[in-house]
N, C-alpha and C positions, 0 to 999 in steps of 0.2 A: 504494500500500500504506500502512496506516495505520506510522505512528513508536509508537504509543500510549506507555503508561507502560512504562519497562523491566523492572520487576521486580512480581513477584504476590505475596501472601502469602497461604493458605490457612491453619486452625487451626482445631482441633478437637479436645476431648478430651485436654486438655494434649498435644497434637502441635500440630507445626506445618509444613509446606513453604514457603522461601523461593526461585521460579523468578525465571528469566528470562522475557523474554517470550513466546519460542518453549517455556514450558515447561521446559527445561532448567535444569541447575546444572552451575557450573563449579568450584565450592570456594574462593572466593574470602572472604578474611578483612575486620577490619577492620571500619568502621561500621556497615555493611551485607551480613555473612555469608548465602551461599546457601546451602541442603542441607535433608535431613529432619533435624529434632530433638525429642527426647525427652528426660525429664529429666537438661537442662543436655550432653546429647553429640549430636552431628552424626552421626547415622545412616547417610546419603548425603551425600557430599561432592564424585559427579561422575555428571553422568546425561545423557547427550549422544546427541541423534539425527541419523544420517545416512542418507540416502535417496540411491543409486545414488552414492554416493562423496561429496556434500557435505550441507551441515546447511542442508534447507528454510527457505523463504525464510519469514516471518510476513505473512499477509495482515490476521492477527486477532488482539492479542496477549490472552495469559492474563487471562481475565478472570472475576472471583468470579461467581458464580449463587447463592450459598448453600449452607449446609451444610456447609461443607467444603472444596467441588467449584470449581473452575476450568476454562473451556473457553476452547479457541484454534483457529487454523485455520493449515496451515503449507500451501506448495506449495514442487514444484522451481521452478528457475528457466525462466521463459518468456515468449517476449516477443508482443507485438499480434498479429504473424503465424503463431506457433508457440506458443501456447498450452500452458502445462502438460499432461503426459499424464494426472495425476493431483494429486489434493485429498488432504491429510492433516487427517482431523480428531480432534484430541484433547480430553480429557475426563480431568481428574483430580482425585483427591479423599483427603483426610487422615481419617483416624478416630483410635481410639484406639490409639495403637504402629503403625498400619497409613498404607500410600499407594496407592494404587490408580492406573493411569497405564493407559485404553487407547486405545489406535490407531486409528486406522480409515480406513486408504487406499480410496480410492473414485476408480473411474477414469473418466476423461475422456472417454476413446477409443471406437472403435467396433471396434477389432484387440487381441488377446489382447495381455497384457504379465507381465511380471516384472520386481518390482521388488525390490535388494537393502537389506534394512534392519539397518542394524549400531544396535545402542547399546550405549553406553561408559559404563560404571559405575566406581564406586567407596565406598568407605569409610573415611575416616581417623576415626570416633570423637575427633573434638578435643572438648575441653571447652571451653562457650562464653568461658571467661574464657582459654583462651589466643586467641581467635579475637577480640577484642578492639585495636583499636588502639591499646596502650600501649606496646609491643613488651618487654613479658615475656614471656619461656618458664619453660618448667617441668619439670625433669628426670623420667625415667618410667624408671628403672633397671628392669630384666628384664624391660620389653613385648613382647610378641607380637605379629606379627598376621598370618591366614593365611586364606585361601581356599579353598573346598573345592567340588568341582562337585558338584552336585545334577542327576536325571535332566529337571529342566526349570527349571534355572538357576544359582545361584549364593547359597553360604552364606559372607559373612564373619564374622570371629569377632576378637576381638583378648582381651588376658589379660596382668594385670602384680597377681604376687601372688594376694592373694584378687578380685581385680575379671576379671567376667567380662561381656562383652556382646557381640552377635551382630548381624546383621544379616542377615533369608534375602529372597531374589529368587528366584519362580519364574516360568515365564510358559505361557499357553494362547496359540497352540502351542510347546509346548517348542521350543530356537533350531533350526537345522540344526545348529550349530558353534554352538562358545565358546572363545575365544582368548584369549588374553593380550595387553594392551594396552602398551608401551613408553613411557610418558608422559614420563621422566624422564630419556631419554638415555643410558639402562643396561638389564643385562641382566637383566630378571624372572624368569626362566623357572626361575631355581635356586630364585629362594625363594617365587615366588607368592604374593605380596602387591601389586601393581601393580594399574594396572586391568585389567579383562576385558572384553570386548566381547560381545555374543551376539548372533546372524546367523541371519537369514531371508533366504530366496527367496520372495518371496509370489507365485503366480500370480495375475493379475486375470481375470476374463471380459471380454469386451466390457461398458464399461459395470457393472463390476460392481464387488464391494468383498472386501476383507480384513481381518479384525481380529485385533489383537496386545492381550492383556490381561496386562499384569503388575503382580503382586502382592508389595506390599512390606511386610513384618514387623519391624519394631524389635523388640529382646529387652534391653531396656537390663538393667545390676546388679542383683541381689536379685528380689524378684519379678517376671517378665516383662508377667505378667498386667495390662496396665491397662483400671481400668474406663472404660465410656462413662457420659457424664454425661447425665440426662435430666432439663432445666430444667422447668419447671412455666411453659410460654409464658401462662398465664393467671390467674396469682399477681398480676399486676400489679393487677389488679382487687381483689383479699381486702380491704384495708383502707381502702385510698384510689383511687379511680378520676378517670384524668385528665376524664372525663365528667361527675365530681358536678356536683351546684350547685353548691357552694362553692367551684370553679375559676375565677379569671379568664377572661377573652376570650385562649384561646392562639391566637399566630400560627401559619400552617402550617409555615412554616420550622419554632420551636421545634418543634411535634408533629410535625414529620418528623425533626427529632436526637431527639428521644427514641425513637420507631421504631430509627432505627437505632442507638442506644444500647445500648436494648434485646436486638437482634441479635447487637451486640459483644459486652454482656455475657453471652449463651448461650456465645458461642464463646470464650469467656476463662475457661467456670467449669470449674472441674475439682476432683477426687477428693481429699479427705481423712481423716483420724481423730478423730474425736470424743474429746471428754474421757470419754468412758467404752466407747473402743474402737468406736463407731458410726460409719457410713460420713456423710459428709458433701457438699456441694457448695458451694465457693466462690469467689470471683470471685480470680484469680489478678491481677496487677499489670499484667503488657500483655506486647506481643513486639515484637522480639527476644529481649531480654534476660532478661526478668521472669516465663516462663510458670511463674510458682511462687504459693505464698501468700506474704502481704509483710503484714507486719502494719498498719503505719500505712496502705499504700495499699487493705491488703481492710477496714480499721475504716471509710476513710472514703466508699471506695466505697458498703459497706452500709450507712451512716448516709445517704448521699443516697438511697438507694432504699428507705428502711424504710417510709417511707408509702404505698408502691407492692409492695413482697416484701419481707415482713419475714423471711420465712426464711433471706434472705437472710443477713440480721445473725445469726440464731442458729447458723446452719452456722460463720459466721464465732466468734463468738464459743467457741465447742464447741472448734473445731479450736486455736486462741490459747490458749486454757485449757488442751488437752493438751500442749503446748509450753511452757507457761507454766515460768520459770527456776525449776531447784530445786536450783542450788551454787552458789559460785563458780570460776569459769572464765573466766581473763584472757584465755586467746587466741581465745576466741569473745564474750567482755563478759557472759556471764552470770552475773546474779545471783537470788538467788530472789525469786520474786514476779514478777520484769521479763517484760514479752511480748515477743517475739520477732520481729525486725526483717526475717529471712527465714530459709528453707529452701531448700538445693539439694541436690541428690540426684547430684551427678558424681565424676567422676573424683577432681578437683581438691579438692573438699569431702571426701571418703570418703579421702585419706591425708593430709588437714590442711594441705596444702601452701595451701589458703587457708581463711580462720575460717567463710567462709560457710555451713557447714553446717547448721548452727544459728548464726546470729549473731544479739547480742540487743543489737549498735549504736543503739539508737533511743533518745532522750530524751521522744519524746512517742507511743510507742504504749500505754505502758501507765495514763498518763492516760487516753486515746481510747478505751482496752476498757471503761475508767468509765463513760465517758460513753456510751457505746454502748450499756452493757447497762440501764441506767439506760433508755435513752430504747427502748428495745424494750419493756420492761414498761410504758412510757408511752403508748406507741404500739398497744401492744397489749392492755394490759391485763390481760394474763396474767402471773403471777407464777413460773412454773415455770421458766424456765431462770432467772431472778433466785435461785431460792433453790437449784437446784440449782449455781447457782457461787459460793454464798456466799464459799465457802472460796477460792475463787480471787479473787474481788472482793477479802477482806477482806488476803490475801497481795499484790494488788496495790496496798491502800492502805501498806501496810507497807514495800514500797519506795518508794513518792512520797518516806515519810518519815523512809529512813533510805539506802541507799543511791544513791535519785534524789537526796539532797541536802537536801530541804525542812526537815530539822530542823536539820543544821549548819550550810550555807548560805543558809537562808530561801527559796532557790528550787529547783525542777528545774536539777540544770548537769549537764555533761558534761565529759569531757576528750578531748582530739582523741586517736582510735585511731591510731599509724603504721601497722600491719597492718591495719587497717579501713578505717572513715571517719573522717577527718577533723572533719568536722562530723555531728554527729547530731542534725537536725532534717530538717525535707522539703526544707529548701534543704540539701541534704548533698554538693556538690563543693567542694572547693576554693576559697578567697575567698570563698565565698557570704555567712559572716557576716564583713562589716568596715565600716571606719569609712568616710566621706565621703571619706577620702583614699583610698580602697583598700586598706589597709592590714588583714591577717586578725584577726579576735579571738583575744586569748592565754586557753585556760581555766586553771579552770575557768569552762566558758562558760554563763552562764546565757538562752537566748531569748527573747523575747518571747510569741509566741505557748505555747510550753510551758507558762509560768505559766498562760495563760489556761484551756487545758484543765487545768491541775492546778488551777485555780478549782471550773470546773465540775464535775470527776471526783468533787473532796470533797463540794458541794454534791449534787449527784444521787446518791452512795453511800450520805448524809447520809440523802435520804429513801428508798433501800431500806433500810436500816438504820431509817428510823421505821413506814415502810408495810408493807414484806415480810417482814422478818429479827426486828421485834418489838425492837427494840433501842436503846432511847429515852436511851440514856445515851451510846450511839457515835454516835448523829446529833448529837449535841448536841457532841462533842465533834471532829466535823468541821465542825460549821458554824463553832464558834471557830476552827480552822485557818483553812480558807475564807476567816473576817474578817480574820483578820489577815495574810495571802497578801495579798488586798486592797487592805486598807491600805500595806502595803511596796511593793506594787508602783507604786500614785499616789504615792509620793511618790518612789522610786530612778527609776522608770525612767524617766518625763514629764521633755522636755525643751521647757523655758519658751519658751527662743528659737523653736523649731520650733513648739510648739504640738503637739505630737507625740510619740509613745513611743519610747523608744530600740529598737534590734533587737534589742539584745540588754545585757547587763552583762559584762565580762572579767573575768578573775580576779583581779584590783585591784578589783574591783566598780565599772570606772572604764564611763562609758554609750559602747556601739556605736555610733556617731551618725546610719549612713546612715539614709534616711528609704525605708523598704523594706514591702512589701505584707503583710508580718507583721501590721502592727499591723489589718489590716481582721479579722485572724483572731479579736482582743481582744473585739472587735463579737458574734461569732459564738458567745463564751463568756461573753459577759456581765460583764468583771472590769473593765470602766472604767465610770465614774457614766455617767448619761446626755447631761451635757451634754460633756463630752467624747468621748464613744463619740460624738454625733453631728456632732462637730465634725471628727474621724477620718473622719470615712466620709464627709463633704464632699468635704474635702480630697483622697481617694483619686481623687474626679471631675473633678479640676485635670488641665490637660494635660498636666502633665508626666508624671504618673501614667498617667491613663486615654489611651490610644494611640488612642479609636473604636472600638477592635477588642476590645480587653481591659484589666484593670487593669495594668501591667510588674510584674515583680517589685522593679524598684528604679528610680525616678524620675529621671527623665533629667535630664542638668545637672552631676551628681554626677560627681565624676573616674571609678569603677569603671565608670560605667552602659555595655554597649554591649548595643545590638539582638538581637545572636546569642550573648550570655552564655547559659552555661544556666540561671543563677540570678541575673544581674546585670542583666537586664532587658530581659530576652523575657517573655513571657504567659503564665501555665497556667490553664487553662480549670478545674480544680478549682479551684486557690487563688482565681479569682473567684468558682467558686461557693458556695465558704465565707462568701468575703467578702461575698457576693449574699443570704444566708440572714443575718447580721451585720446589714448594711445595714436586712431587713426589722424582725429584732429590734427597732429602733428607728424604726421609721413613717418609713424613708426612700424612700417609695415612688419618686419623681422617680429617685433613683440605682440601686435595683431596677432600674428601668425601662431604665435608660441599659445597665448593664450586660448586660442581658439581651437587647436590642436588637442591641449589637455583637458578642455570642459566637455569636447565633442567624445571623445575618450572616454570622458568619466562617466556620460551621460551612457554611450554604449553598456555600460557596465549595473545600470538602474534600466534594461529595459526600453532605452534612447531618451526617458524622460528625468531631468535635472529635480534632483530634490532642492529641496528649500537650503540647504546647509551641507556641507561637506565635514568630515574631520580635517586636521589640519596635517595628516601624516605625510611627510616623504613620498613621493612616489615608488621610491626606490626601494622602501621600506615593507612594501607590500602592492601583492600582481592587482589587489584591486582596490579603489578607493575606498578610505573607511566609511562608513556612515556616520552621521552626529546622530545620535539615539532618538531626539526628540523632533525628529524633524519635519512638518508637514509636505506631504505633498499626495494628491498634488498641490501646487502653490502656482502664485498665477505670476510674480516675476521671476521665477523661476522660470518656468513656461514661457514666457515670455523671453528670453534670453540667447535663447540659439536665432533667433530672429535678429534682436541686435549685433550678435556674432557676424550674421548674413551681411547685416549693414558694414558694421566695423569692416569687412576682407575689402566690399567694396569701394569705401571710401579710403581706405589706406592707398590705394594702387592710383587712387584717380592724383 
């Protein structure tokens, strides 16, 4: 019998199902949570099949087909001489709120049979951030939760205050029975909230088959209604096709990660509201954790695909603009003008008990909306959502330079949230920004790469403001910011001894000194001269940096550096592809090359599809990339990534 991979992930239409291999869930917390989820709540928390008293053996574990859909093959136990009487072959598949889960015992034998099929359900509705490995809980004074039979299945329902959300189970054939299930060593039966079981006798023929289909409904808070998203699979062609002339010679590996890039990113994009109430479609941040909009990670996913679907970017930028901050509000970080770091739609969000609802933690998304919207009317040529977000463009140049900092401070800073984040940049855990010693930066923290996009966000607003908006006295007077952004930054942040830009400035304005993957991001906006931008992007090719596999995020040597940090130097396969599209900026094509080589490699080695995070091991050190343990994917700039590769080979040659 094959061991295969233990667990499956299915996703679809901002759902998701995370089984075991046999297809089932067992409710299990922690880094790696099973169950059906819907925005940010566990729908199904226990979904177990037993066939004639115990839970069929796996011949075939869970494995994706597309769409949605996962198929396995389970039997009883039976050995060379005494062959199983019968095959269980399942088939399941996620849509929008929905799961679909059918059976199909198909017999062996040549003498009639019955066979008894119990599965064991459940629903505890956790919100994903208690399901988390941090070991916080979170009081839920006056919850409910109850169960109700249906004539072919099973409604749970649970209720605290105004939050209502359901979950219904019905099944073709309705069960024989539905029982109450004792999972917990006490007695359910007063209050009906445990699990339940529902029970068939199926008869076989000789030879013959049975099917059990059941259908599962998420009804999450507020509207239950969720839309299905329908991608435009042949968008990728509108602007830039990976076919032109103008493409380098792609390897198959790289056009197989973009393939399935591509893929991911269907099953990642999901439902939004436009800045003028119009439905939209955008690439959510990745799963487990993140099936939401995330502003830095949908800005820069749709920036690597703009040359391939640009609608991509304007769904994105549409839905950022409706969100876009209009108070202030400390316990979410909003301020006006700011974009919006993410959305969750749970329990948890909805009585405040965490900021994430709107939390607008981010130092450099609303740089990135600049820049983003900037290079769509670049790309495109079209001026129409440029002028239709004037107003939001010109609010978000208004925070660069008053509450992001740039007019007090000289640069973008932050202050570390206690009830947030910590750090607000893409390296946003813990430690992520500190000195050589290991030691965390004190803010106000200003980063390195932040500045870079608030370079560019002035510059390219600078010219919708001369090209679009008609506005020859506001371009002129963001390109002076611009220069002298510029200017301050060669001279504070460059560090002599290193050769090198610091990560960051502390609130001493004293320089962060570790030598970290930031600075390739500098490259990528343009705000170091050229002969230092290329002297950067050398050095990023030194071993201690470049792993063969990937750029680290923090160059090994350094007291912080370990392999399975999550920001202290493992790999992310976006941050090189920023740095890869950098690198071309300035005719590094030899380093293009090298990077692009080892992500397309590594990506060969997951299947052609680029996880969220890499270890930070040596290539040399081992035939195949490490894993980081906690790593989503799919993830969507991830996915995104071999696309910007495609760009990087091309713009380096030209």
């Amino acid at each position: 019998m094959s061991t295969g991979a233990p667990h499956a992930q299915l996703v679809r239409d901002a759902t998701f199902v995370h089984l075991d291999a046999d297809g089932g869930i067992t409710g299990t917390r922690g880094t790696s949570p099973d169950g059906l989820f819907v925005r940010d709540g566990r729908h199904l928390s226990l979904w177990q099949l037993t066939v004639d008293g115990s839970a069929p053996a796996v011949l075939s574990p869970v494995t994706p087909v597309g769409d949605g859909t996962g198929e396995c093959v389970l039997t009883p136990e039976g050995t060379r001489d005494a062959p199983p009487a019968y095959t269980v072959l399942r088939r399941q598949t996620v849509g929008a709120g929905t799961f679909t889960d059918v059976l199909s015992l198909v017999s062996n034998s040549p003498e009639p049979l019955v066979a008894d099929v119990v599965l064991t359900l459940a629903a505890d509705f956790a919100d994903t951030f208690e399901l988390r490995a941090d070991d916080r809980h979170y009081p839920k004074p006056g919850s409910t939760r109850r169960t109700h039979r249906t004539d072919t299945g099973l409604e749970f329902d649970y209720r605290r205050a105004d939050w209502h959300v359901r979950t219904t189970v019905s099944a073709t054939p309705a069960p024989d029975d539905i029982r109450i299930e004792d999972t917990r060593g006490e007695d359910t039966r007063g209050e009906d909230e445990g699990a339940h079981a529902l029970v068939w006798r199926l008869a076989l023929e000789p030879h013959g088959r049975a099917d059990v289909r059941l259908g599962v409904v998420a009804l999450p808070h507020g509207d239950p209604h969720l839309p299905s998203i329908v991608t435009d699979r042949t968008a990728v062609h509108s602007v830039g096709s990976p076919d032109t002339a103008d493409s380098p010679d792609v390897s198959e590996d790289l056009d197989l990660a973009c393939r399935q890039g591509l893929a991911d990113l269907d099953l990642l994009t999901i439902a939004a509201i436009g800045v003028d109430g119009e439905p939209v479609a955008v690439p959510a941040a990745g799963v487990p954790w993140f099936l939401t909009l995330f502003g830095r990670d949908s800005l820069l996913t749709s920036y690597f695909m703009l040359p391939y679907r640009p609608g991509t970017a304007a769904g994105t930028l549409s839905a950022l603009a409706a969100t876009q901050g209009q108070s202030h509000d400390a316990f979410r970080g909003e301020q006006p003008g700011r974009i919006v770091h993410e959305i969750r739609l749970g329990e948890l969000a909805h009585f405040r008990q965490v900021p994430y609802g709107r939390y607008y933690g981010t130092i450099d998304a609303t740089p990135l909306f600049l820049v983003l919207l900037h290079a769509h009317y670049e790309v495109t040529q079209d001026a129409t959502l440029a002028v239709r977000l004037e107003r939001h463009a010109r609010s978000a140049v208004d925070w660069l330079l008053g509450d992001g900092g740039l007019t007090e401070h000289g640069y973008l800073v932050y202050t570390p949230d206690p009830g947030g984040l910590v750090n607000q940049n893409w390296k946003d855990s813990v430690g992520a920004v500190c000195h050589k010693d290991g030691t965390q930066a004190r803010g106000p923290v200003a980063v390195c790469e932040a500045q870079g996009y608030a370079y560019d966000a002035l510059r390219r607003t600078a010219r919708l403001a001369e090209h679009v908006w008609h506005d020859p006295s506001y371009a002129r007077e963001l390109d002076r910011l611009a220069d002298e952004l510029r200017d301050r930054f060669g001279r504070d942040f460059w560090m002599a001894e290193d050769d090198f830009p610091a990560l960051a400035l502390d609130g001493e304005g004293q320089q962060v000194d570790a030598l970290a993957s930031d600075a390739g991001h500098l490259l990528w906006s343009g705000i170091l001269d050229e002969d230092r931008a290329r002297r950067v992007g050398r050095r990023l090719l030194e071993p201690d940096f470049f792993s063969g596999w990937a750029i680290r995020t923090l160059a090994s040597g350094q007291r912080p550096y370990h392999p399975l940090s999550y920001h202290r130097g493992s790999a992310w396969p976006h941050d090189n592809g920023v740095i890869a599209l950098g690198l071309a900026r300035y005719g590094l094509a030899d380093e293009v090359a090298r990077v692009v080589a080892g992500l397309t490699a590594a990506a060969a080695h997951h299947g052609h599809r680029l996880p969220e995070v890499l270890g930070g091991y040596d290539r040399a050190a081992s035939a195949r990339p490490v894993p980081y343990p906690h790593s989503c994917s799919p993830q969507a700039w991830a996915a995104a990534t071999p696309w910007a590769l495609r760009t990087a080979l091309r713009q380096s040659i030209r």
